[in-house]
RODO-2510 file (C-alpha; in nm, 4 decimals, decimal comma):
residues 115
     n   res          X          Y          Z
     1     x     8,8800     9,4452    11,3536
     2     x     9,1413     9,3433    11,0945
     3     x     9,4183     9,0960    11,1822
     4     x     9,7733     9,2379    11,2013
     5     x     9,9187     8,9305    11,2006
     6     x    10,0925     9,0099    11,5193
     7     x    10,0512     8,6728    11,6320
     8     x    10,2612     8,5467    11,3905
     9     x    10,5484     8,7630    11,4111
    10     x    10,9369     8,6244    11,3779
    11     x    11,0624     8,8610    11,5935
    12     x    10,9801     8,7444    11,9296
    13     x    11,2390     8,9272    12,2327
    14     x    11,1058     9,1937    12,4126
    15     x    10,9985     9,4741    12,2472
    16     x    10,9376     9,8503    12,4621
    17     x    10,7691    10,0991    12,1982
    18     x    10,7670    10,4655    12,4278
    19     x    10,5153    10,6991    12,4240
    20     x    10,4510    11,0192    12,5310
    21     x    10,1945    11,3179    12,4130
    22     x    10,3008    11,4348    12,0789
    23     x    10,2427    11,0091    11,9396
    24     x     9,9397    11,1068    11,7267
    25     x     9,7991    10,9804    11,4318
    26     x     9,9667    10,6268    11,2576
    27     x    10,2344    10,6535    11,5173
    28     x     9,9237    10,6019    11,7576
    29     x     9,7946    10,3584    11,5765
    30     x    10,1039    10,1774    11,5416
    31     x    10,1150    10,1796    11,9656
    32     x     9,7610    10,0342    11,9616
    33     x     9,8682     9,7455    11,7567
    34     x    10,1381     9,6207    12,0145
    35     x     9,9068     9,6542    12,2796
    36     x     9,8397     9,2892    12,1154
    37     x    10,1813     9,1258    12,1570
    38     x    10,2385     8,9416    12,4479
    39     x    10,5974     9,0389    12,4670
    40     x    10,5781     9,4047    12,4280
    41     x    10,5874     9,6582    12,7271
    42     x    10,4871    10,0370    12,6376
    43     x    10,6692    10,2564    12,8382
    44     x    10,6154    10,6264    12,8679
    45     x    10,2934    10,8854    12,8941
    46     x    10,0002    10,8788    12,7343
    47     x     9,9925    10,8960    12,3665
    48     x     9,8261    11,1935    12,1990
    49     x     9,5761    10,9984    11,9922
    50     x     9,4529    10,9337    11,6383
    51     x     9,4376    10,6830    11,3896
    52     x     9,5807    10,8116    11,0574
    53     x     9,2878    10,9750    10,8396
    54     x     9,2922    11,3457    10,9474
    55     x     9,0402    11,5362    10,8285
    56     x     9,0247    11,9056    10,8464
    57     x     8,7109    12,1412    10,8843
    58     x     8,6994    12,4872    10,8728
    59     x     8,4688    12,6996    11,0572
    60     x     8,2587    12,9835    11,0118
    61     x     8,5252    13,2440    11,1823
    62     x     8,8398    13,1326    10,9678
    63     x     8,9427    12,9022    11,2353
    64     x     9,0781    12,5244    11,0848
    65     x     8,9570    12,2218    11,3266
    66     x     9,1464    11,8805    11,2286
    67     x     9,0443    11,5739    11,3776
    68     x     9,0527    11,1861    11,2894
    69     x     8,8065    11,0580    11,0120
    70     x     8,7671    10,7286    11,1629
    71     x     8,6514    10,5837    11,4661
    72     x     8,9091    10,2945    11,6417
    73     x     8,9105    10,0915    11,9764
    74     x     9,1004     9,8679    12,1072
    75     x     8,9897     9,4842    12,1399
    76     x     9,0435     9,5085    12,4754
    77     x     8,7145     9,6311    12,6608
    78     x     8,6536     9,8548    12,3615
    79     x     8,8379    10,1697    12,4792
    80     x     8,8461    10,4709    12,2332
    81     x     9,1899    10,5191    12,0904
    82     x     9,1417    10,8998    11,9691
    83     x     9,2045    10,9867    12,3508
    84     x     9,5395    10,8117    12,3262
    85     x     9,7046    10,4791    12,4689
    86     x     9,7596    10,4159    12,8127
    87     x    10,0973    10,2864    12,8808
    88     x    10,2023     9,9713    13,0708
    89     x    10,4722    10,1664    13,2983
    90     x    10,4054    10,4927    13,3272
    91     x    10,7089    10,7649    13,3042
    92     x    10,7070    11,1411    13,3543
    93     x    10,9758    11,3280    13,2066
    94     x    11,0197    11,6272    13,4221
    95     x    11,1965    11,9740    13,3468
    96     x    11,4907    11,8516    13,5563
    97     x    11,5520    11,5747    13,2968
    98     x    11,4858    11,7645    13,0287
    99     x    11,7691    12,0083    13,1407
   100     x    12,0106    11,7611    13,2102
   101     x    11,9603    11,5899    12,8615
   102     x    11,8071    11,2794    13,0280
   103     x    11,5748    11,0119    12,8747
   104     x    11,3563    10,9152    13,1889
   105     x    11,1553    10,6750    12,9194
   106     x    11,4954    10,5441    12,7445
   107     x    11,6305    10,5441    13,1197
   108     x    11,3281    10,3549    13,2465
   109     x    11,3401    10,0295    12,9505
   110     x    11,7060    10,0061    13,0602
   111     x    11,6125     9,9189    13,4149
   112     x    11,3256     9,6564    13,2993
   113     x    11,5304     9,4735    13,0853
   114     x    11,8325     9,5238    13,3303
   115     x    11,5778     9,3191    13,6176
***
């Protein structure tokens, strides 16, 4: 696996990335990098997978299939990354929050760095 160079990063405070289904592709990727850095916490869902080649096939019946064109893992115990990135703290935004405008990820990263 390539270096990111995350090691040597100037920004060093805490960092919370959030993540939720509809993180897919480089955005996914982007989460699997930070899973590196010591001080970053992902906070959210699972994210919905990818790595940033799509590649589309099309079928015999019309029907367009679009997938990833590369294989990634983490470092860490080699798990798949097309299935998406577990988070550190998981958070469920329910229909209640979503109907009262409320973050429950946004909320959540306020309350860790409040502790």
């Amino acid at each position: 696996m390539a270096s990111l160079g995350l090691s040597n990063a100037k920004y060093k405070s805490l960092s919370f990335p959030f993540s939720f289904g509809e993180v897919y592709s480089t955005a996914n990727l982007f989460t699997c990098a930070l899973k590196h850095a010591k001080n970053v916490t992902q906070i959210g869902g699972i994210s919905g997978g990818g790595g940033g080649m799509p590649m589309t096939h099309y079928l015999p019946n019309g029907w367009a299939v679009t997938m990833s064109g590369q294989r990634m893992t983490l470092d860490v115990n080699k798990v798949h990354i097309e299935r998406g990135i577990e988070p550190d703290i998981y958070v469920t935004i329910t229909d209640e929050d979503k109907n009262n405008n409320i973050d429950s990820i946004l909320e959540k990263a306020v309350e860790v760095l409040s502790m």
